[in-house]
C-alpha positions in Angstrom: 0.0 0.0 0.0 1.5 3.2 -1.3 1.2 6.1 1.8 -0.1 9.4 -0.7 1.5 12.5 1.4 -0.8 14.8 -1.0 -4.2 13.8 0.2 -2.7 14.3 3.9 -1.7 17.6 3.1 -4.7 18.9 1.8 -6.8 17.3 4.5 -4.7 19.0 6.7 -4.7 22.2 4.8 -8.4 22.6 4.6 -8.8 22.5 8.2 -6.5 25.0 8.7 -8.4 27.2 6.1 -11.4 26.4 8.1 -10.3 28.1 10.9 -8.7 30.9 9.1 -10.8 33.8 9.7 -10.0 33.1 13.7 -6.2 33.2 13.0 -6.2 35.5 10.5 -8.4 37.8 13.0 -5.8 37.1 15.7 -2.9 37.7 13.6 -4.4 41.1 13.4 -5.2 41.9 16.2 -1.9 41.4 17.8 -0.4 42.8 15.2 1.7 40.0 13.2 3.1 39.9 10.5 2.2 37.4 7.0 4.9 35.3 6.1 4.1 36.0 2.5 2.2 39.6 2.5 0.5 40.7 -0.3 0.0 44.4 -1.7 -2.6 45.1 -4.4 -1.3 47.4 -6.9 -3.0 49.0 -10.3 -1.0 49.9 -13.4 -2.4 52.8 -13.6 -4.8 54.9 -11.1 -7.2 56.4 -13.7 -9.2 54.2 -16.2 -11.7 55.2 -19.0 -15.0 53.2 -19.1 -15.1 50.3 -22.0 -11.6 49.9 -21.4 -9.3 48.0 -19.1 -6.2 48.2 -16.1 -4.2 45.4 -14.5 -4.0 44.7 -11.0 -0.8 43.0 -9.3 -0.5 41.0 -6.5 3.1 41.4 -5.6 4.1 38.8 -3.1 7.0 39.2 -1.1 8.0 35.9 1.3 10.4 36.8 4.2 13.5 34.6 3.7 13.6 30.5 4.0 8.8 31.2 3.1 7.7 30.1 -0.2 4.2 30.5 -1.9 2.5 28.2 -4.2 2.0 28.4 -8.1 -2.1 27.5 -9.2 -1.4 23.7 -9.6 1.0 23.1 -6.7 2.3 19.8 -7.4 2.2 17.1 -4.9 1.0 19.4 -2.1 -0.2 23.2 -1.0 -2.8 25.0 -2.3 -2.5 28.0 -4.8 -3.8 31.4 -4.3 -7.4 31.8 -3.9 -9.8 35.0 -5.3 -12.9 36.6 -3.3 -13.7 40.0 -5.6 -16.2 42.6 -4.5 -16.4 44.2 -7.7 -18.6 46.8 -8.4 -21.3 46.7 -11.2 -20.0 47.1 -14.8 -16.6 45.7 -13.5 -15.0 42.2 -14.2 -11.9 40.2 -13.3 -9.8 37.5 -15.6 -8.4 35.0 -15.0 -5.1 35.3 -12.8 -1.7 34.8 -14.6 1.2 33.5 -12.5 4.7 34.1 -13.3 7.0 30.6 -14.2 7.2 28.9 -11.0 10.1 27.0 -9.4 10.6 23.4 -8.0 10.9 22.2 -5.3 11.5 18.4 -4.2 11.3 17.6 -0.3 11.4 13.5 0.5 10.0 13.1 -3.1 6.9 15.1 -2.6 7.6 17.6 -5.6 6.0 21.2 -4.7 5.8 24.2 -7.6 6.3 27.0 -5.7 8.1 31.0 -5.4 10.7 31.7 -3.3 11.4 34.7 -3.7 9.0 38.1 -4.9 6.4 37.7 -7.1 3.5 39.2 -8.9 0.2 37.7 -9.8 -1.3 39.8 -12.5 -5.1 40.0 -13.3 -7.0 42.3 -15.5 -10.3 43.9 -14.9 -12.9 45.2 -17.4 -15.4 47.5 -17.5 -18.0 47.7 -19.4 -19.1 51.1 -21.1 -21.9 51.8 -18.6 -19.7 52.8 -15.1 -20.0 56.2 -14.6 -16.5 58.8 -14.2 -15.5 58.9 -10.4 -13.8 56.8 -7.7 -13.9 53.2 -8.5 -13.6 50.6 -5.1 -11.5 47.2 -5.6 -11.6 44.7 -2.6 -11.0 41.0 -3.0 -10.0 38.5 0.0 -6.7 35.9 -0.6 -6.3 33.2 0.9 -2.8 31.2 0.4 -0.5 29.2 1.7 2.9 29.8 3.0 5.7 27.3 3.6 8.9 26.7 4.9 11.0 23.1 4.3 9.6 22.6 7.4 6.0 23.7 8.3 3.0 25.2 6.8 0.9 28.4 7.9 -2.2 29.5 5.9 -2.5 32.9 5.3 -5.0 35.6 4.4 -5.6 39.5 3.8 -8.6 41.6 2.8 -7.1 43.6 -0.2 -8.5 47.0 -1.1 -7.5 49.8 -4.1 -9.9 52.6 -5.3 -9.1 53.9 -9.3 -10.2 56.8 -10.6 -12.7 56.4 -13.4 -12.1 59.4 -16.0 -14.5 60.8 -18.9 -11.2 61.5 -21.6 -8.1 59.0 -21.9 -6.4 58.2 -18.9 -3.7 61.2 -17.7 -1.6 59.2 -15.0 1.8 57.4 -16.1 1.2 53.4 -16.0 3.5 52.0 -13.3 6.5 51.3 -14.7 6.8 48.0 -12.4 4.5 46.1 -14.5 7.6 45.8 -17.4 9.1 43.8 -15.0 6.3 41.8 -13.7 4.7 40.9 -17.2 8.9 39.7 -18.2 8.6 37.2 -15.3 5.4 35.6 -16.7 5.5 33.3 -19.4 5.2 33.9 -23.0 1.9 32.1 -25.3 3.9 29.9 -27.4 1.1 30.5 -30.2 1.5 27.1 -31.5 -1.0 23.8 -30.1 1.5 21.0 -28.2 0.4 17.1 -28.7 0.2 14.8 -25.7 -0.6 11.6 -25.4 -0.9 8.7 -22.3 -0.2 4.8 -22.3 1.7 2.3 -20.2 1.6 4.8 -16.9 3.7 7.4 -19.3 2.3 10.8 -20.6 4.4 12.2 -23.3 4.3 15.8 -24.9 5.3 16.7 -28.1 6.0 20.6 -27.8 6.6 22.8 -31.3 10.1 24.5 -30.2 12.8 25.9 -32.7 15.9 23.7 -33.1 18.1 27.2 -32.3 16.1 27.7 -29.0 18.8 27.2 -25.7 17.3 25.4 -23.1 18.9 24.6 -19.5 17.1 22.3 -17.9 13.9 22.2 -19.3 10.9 21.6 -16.8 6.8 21.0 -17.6 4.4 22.3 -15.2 1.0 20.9 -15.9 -1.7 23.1 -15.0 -4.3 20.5 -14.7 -4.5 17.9 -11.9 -4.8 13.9 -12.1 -2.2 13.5 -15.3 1.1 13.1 -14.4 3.3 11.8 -11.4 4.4 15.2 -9.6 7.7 13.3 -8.6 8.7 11.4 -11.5 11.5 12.3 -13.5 10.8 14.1 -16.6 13.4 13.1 -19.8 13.7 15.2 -22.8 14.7 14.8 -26.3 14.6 17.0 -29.3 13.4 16.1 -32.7 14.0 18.6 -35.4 11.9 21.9 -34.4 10.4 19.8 -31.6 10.8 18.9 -27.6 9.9 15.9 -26.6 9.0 15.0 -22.8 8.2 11.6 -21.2 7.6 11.4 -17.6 5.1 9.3 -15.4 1.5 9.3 -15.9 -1.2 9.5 -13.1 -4.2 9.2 -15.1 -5.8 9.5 -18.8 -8.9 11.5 -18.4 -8.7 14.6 -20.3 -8.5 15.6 -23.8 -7.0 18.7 -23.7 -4.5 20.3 -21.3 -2.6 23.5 -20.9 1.0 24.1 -18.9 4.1 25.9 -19.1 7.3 24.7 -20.3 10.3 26.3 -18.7 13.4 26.5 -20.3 15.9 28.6 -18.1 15.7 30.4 -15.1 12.2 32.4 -14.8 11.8 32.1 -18.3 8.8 29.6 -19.5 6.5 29.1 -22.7 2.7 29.4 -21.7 0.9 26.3 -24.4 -2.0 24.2 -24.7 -2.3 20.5 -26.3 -4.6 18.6 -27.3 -4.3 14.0 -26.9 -2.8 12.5 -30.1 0.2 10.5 -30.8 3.4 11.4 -29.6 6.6 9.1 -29.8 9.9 9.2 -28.0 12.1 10.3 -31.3 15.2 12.3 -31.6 18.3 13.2 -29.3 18.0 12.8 -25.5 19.4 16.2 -24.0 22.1 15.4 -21.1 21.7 18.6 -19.2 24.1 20.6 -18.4 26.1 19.4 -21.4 23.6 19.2 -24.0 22.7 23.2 -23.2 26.9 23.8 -23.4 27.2 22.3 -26.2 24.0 23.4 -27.6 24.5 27.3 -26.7 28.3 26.7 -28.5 27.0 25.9 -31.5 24.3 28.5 -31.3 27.0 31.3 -30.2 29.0 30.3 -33.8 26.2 30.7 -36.0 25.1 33.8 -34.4 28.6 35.1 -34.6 28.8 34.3 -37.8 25.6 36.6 -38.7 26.8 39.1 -36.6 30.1 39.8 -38.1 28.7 40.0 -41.6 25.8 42.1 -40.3 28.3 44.5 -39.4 29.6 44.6 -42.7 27.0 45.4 -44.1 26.2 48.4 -42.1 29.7 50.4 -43.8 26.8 51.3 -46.7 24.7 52.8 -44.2 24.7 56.6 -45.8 25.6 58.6 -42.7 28.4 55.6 -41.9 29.9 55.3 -45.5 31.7 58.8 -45.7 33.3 58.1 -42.3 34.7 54.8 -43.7 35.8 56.0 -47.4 37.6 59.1 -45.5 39.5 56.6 -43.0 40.3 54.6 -46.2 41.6 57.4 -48.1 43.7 59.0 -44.7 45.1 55.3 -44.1 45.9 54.7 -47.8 48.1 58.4 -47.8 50.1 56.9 -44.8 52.5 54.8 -47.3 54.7 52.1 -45.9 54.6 52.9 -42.4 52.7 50.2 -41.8 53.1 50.5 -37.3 51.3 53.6 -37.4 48.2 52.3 -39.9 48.0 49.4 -38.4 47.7 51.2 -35.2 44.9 53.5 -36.3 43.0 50.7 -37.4 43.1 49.0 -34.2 42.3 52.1 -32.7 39.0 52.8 -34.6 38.6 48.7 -34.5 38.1 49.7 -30.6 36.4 52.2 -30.6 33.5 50.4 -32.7 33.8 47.6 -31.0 33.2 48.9 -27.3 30.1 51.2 -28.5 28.4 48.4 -29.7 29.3 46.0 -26.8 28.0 49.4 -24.6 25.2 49.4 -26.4 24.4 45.4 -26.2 25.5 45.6 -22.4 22.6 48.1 -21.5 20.4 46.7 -23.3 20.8 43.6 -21.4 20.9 45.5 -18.3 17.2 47.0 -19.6 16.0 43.6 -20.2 17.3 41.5 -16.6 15.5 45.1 -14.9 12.0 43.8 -16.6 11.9 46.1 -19.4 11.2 45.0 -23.1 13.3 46.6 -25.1 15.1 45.5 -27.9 17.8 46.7 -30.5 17.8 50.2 -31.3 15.7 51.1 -28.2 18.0 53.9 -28.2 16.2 55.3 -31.4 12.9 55.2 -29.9 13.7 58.4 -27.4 13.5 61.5 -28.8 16.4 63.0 -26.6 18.9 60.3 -27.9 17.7 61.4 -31.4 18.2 65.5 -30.8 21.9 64.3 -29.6 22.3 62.4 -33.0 21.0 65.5 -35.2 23.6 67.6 -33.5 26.9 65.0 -34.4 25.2 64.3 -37.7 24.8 68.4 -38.5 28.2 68.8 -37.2 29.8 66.0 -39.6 28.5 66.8 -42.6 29.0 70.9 -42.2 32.7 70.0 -41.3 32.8 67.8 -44.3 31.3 70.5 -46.4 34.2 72.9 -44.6 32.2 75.4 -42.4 34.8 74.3 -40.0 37.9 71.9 -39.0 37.3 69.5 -35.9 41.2 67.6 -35.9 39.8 65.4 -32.8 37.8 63.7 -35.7 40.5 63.3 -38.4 38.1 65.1 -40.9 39.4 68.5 -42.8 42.9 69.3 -43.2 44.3 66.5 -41.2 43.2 64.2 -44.1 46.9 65.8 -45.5 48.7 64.0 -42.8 49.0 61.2 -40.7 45.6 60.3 -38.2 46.1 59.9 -34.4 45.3 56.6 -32.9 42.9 58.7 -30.0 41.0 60.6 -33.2 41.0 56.9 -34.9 39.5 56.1 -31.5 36.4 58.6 -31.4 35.7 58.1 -34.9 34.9 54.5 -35.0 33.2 55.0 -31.9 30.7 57.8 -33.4 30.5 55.2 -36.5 29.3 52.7 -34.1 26.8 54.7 -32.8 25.0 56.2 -35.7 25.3 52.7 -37.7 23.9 49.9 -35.2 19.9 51.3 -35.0 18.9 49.0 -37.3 19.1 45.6 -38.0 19.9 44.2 -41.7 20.7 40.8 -43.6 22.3 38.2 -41.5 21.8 40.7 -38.4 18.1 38.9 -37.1 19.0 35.5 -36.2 22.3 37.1 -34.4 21.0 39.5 -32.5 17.5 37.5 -31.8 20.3 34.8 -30.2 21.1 37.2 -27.2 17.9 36.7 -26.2 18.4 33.2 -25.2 22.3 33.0 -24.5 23.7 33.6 -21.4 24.8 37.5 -21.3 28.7 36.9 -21.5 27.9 35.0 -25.0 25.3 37.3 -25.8 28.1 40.6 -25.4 30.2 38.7 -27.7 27.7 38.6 -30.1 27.5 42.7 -30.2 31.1 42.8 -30.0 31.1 40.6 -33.3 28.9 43.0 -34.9 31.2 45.9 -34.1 34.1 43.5 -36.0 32.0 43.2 -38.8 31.7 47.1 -38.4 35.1 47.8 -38.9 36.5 44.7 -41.4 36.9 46.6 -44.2 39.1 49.6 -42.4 41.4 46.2 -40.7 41.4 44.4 -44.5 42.6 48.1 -45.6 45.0 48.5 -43.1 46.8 44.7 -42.8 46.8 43.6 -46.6 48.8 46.1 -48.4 47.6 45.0 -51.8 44.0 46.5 -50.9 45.2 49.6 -49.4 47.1 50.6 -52.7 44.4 50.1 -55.3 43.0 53.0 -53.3 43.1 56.3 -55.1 46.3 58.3 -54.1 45.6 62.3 -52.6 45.0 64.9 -54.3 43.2 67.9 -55.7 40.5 65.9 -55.7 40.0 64.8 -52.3 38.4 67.7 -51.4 36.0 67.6 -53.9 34.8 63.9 -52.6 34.8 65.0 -48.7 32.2 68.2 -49.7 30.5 65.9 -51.5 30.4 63.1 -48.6 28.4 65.8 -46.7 25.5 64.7 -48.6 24.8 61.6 -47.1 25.2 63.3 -43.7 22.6 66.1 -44.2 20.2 63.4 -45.7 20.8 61.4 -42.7 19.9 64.6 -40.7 16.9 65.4 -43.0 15.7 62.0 -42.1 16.4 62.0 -38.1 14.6 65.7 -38.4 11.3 63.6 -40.1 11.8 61.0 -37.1 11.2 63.7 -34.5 8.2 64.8 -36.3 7.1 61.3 -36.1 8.1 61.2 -32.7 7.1 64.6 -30.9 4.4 65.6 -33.4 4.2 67.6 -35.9 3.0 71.0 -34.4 6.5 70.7 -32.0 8.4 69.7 -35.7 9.7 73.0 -35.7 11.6 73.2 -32.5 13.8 70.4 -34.8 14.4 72.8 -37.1 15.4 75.6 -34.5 17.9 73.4 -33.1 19.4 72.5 -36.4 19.4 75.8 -37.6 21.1 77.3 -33.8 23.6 74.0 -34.2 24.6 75.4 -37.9 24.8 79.1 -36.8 27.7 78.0 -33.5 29.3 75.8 -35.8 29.4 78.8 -38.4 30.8 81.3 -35.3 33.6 78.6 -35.0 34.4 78.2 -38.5 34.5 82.4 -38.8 36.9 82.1 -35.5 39.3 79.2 -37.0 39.5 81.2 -40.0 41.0 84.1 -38.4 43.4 82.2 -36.4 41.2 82.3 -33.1 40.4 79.9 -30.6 36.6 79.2 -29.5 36.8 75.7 -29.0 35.5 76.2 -25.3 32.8 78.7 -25.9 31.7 76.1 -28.9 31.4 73.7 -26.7 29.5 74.9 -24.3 26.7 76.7 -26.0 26.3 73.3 -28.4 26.0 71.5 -24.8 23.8 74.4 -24.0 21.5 74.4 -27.3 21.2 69.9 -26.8 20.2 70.5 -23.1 17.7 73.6 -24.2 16.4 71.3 -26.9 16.2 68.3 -24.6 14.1 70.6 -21.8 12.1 72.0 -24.5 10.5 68.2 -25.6 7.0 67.9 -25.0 6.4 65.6 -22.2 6.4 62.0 -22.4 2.8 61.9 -22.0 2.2 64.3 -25.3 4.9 62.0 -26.9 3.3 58.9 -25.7 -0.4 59.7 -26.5 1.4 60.8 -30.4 -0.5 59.2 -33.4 1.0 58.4 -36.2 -0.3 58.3 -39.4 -3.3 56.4 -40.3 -2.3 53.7 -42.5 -6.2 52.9 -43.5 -5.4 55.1 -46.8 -2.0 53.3 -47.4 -1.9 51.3 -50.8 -1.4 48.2 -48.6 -4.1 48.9 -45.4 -3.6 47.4 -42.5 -4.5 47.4 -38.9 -2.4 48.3 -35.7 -1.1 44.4 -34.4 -2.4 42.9 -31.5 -2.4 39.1 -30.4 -5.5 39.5 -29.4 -6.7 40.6 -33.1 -4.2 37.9 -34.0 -5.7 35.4 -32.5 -9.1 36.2 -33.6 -8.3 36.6 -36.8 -6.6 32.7 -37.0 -9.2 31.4 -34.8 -11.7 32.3 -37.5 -9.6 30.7 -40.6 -8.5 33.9 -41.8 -4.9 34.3 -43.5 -2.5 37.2 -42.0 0.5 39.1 -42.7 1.8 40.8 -40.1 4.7 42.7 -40.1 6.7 45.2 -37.5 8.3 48.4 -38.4 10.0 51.5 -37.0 10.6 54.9 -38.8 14.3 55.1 -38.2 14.9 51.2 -39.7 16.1 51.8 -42.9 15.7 48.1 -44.0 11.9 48.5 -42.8 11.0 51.7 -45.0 13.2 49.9 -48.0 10.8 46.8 -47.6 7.8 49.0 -47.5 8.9 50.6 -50.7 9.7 47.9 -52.4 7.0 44.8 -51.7 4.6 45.7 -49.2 2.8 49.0 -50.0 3.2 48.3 -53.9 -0.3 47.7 -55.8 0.6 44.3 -57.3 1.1 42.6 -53.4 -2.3 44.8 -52.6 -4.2 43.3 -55.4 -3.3 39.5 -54.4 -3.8 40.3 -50.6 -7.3 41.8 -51.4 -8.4 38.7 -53.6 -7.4 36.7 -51.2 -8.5 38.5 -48.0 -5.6 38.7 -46.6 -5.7 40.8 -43.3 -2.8 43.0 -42.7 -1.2 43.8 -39.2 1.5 46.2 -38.5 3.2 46.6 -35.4 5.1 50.4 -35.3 7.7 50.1 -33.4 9.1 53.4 -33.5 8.4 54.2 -30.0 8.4 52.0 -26.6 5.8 49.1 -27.1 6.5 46.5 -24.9 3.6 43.9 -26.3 5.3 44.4 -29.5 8.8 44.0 -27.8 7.9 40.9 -26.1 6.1 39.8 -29.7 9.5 40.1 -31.2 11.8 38.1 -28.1 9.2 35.2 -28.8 10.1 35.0 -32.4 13.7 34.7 -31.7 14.2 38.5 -32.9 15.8 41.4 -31.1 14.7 43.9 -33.2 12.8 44.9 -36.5 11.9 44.0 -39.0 10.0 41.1 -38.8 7.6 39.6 -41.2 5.0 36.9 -40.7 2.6 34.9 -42.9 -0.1 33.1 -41.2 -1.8 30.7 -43.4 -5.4 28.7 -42.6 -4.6 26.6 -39.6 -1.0 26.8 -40.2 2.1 27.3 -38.5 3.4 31.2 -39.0 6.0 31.3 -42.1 8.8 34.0 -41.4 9.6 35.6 -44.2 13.2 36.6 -45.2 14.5 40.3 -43.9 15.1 41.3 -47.3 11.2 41.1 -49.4 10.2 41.3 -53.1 6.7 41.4 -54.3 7.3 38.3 -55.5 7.7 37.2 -51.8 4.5 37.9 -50.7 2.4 36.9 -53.6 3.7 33.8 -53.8 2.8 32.8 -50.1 -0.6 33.8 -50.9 -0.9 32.0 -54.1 0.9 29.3 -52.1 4.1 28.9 -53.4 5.9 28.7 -49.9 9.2 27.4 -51.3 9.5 30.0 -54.1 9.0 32.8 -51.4 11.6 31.4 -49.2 14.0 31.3 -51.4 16.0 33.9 -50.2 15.8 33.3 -46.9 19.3 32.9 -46.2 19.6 37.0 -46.3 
């Protein structure tokens, strides 16, 4: 006779609920504390009627406590949910960040032990009326040590403020961090199936997907053995799990499959057949060896990402100046070879800057991805200025040496000018991702951050290849054109690229900030042109402002900076309405996209940003052309787009699930079919043949 510790632990657990209220009334009243207190918070204070907010229950157990995740395995009880509502007001379902394990004597427990936050989101209907809106619900849960058990509960109360117009307060930026921890909807349906006391799962999981020890919570009771082992092998784009079966009674289930430390996939499956196929994974190893290979590839992409980037317009006349200024240097090979390391650096450690803080965004809770630098207006008024201030110096207003552009071209460059040059190349080039860049960058998501800063260190490599190639193969460097008459001539004319660089970052900001506070760009270009213009005049007659220049361009970026509207104005900015485009489409959602494939319907969707160049290119090219609008209407094709140009952290966390750390991204969604990405690089010819149903023919090019 097999002795079941669970039943004994809920028998014992439901008397101690029973006789809750008394103890929790008593804890009260003399003033003790919860084990695992709970406080109720709201995203946002204010909410319109007919819309939405999310509540959090952020759970904080004192050190050694643990709560319970909704199915808690062999024994506790999860969180329970008493709302006093008022009318017009609903609550969902709660969503529970990915638990932990927890195996004491073999009685395996899913639990927290350290802060959490349960998130659920209330509704109201059209009808509540504007004023102060009361939210109470009574909790009950249990909190454990290794060692003993106490049930808890609170009475937890918030009043919101329902408002006529949109909502004024800022959303709690704590939520970011709380929505990372849960996990993410894998979007495609798992297989399961039960015989011979084992259950086995067939999950639909890229092949390029890390994992470290891979664990499946079931949310259902009654189907598996809590403490049996769980074994995993990987077929192709599939994981494969066998583990001990408790019983065969359902025909559907739903679960989370975690794959690294608080990071899960959230996926339902429905019984079929499922055989043991493909590789075991050996732990620890398998996810070494498996991140290795994945690190190569990656670096791979990454290194000719960045060398594609050199054709970037506001990055090319850097590069083709350096060339020229290394190829003037002759045979003294030490000192080119030195300013190529030097600019090599400084390329190398903006972009590994870059990567490293955007890591640093992402372990904080934030979604963010590449570029997120682009998506603040303040970052972009600091780019106008250096853009401005290359291309008037390349046209000759004035002479910055600290840059190695203007006269110095004549003579040999510094290694601390080589320096600050690639660094400034690094930092206007990386906003967007190109060919070979997606899968790279879309890697860091999943490798561990040491590999993943390697990765943007590869891209600043691939940055500065062809300035290394010039500098250590002499044959390259002198089929360069020699100095001459000419070469000022080319640097004036390498101003171009600049000023259309700055004519684009001035239509970002309009984007951005709207287009009544457009013209405070154009103040700030024009104030940036007239100091430059002063300094220029002073060089010219042999005087020094290189102080006073500095300061009042630091003084025109702050100005400009202050003068930004707020970040409500810029948050609450629309941009155009795309119903008039040649290609229509809606703004994305995954609710809309779920809708839309629940009901048979095929989709393209595909995410953007103003200041990707590959994005707009795309746009030009395939998507908003009439020939991929006529198919896509025959074939009622709904169209999503996800803009991308400012913060969205839906569309943030969209992208990390696809594997991508940035736009674009491109996504076909036939009739009960798995999602088809598309290659970054599109033709029309792309996109009608996935809709006349040529699959191959559109991937094709997929390799870009």
């Amino acid at each position: 006779m097999t002795f079941d510790f669970r039943i004994v632990t809920i028998m014992l657990a439901f008397i101690a609920f029973a006789v809750a209220p008394a103890v929790g009334a008593q804890n009260r009243l003399g003033n003790t504390e919860l084990n695992v207190p709970a406080t109720l918070l709201a995203e946002s204070q204010q909410v319109k009627a007919g819309q939405g907010v999310t509540l959090a229950f952020l759970m904080e157990p004192k050190p050694t406590w643990h709560g319970y995740w909704e199915n808690p395995g062999d024994a506790g009880i999860g969180m329970s949910f008493d709302w006093k509502l008022p009318d017009g007001v609903t609550a969902g379902e709660p969503k529970f960040p990915v638990p932990d394990t927890l195996l004491i004597s073999g009685i395996m427990n899913y639990v927290y032990k350290g802060d959490y936050a349960i998130l659920v989101n209330l509704t109201l209907s059209d009808s509540v009326r504007p004023g102060p809106l009361p939210i109470s619900v009574k909790s009950e849960w249990l909190s454990c040590t290794d060692e003993i058990c106490v049930p808890e509960q609170d009475e937890l109360s918030i009043t919101l403020q329902v408002v006529a117009g949109d909502p004024a307060a800022a959303p709690d930026k704590r939520f970011d961090g709380f929505r990372a921890a849960l996990p993410r909807p894998l979007g495609s349906e798992a297989t399961f199936a039960v015989s011979d006391d084992k259950f086995r799962l067939s999950v639909p999981l890229p092949a390029n997907v890390a994992i470290n020890k891979p664990y499946f919570f079931i949310k259902e009771d009654g189907m598996v053995d809590y403490g049996a082992a769980q074994t995993f092998s990987r077929d192709g784009d599939r994981l494969i799990l066998e583990t001990g079966a408790r019983g065969d009674s359902l025909d559907r289930i739903s679960g989370i499959l975690k794959i690294a430390d608080h990071t899960g996939f959230l996926f339902t499956a429905t019984k079929g057949e499922v055989a043991m196929t493909g590789l075991p994974l050996a732990g620890e190893g398998t996810k070494t060896e498996g991140n290795a290979s994945l690190l190569l590839l990656a670096l791979g992409g990454a290194l000719l990402g960045g060398l594609l980037l050199n054709l970037m317009p506001c990055v090319f006349p850097i590069l083709s100046l350096k060339a020229i200024s290394l190829a003037k240097a002759g045979g003294d090979q030490a000192e080119v070879r030195r300013d190529a390391l030097a600019y090599t650096a400084g390329v190398v450690l903006v972009a590994t800057a870059l990567g490293a803080v955007l890591l640093g965004l992402r372990a904080s809770g934030a979604a963010v991805g590449w570029a997120f630098q682009l998506q603040d207006p303040r970052i972009i008024f600091v780019l106008l200025a250096l853009v401005i201030a290359i291309g008037l110096n390349l046209a000759g207003l004035f002479e910055l040496p600290n840059l190695n552009f203007g006269n110095k071209l004549t003579r040999k460059d510094g290694a601390a000018g080589s320096f600050w040059t690639g660094a400034l190349a690094a930092f206007v080039a990386t906003p967007c991702t190109g060919p070979f860049m997606a899968a790279a960058l879309g890697a860091t998501i999943v490798l561990p951050p040491i590999a993943a800063l390697v990765i943007f260190a590869g891209l600043g490599v691939g940055l500065a290849l062809p300035f290394l190639l010039i500098a250590f193969v002499p044959a390259i460097r002198s089929r360069l054109p020699k100095p001459g008459p000419w070469l000022d001539s080319f640097r004036k004319a390498m101003a171009i690229p600049m000023f259309l660089t700055a004519i684009g970052l001035i239509w970002l900001l309009g984007r951005q900030i709207g287009t009544d506070s457009l013209g405070l760009s154009l103040v700030f270009l024009l104030t940036v042109a007239l100091i430059l213009w002063w300094f220029g005049g002073g060089q010219m007659k042999g005087r020094s402002r290189g102080a006073l220049t500095g300061a009042a361009m630091l003084a025109a970026i702050i100005g400009g900076i202050v003068a930004l509207p707020g970040e409500d104005a810029m948050s609450g900015q629309k941009l155009a309405n795309t119903s008039t485009a040649t290609l229509p489409s809606e703004p994305f959602s995954e609710a809309r996209l779920s809708e839309l494939r629940a009901s048979g319907e095929p989709v393209f969707a595909y995410f953007t940003a103003d200041w990707c160049i590959t994005c707009k290119a795309n746009e030009a090219a395939a998507i908003q052309r009439n020939e991929t609008a006529e198919v896509f209407k025959a074939a009622k094709v709904t169209v999503l787009m996800g803009d991308w140009t400012r913060p969205d952290p839906d569309i943030s966390r969209f992208l990390e699930k696809h594997g991508r750390a940035g736009v674009p991204l491109y996504l076909y969604y036939a009739p009960g079919e798995e999602p088809v990405v598309l290659p970054q690089i599109l033709t029309v010819a792309t996109l009608t043949d996935l809709v006349n149903g040529s699959v191959q023919s559109a991937l094709a090019d997929r390799s870009l």
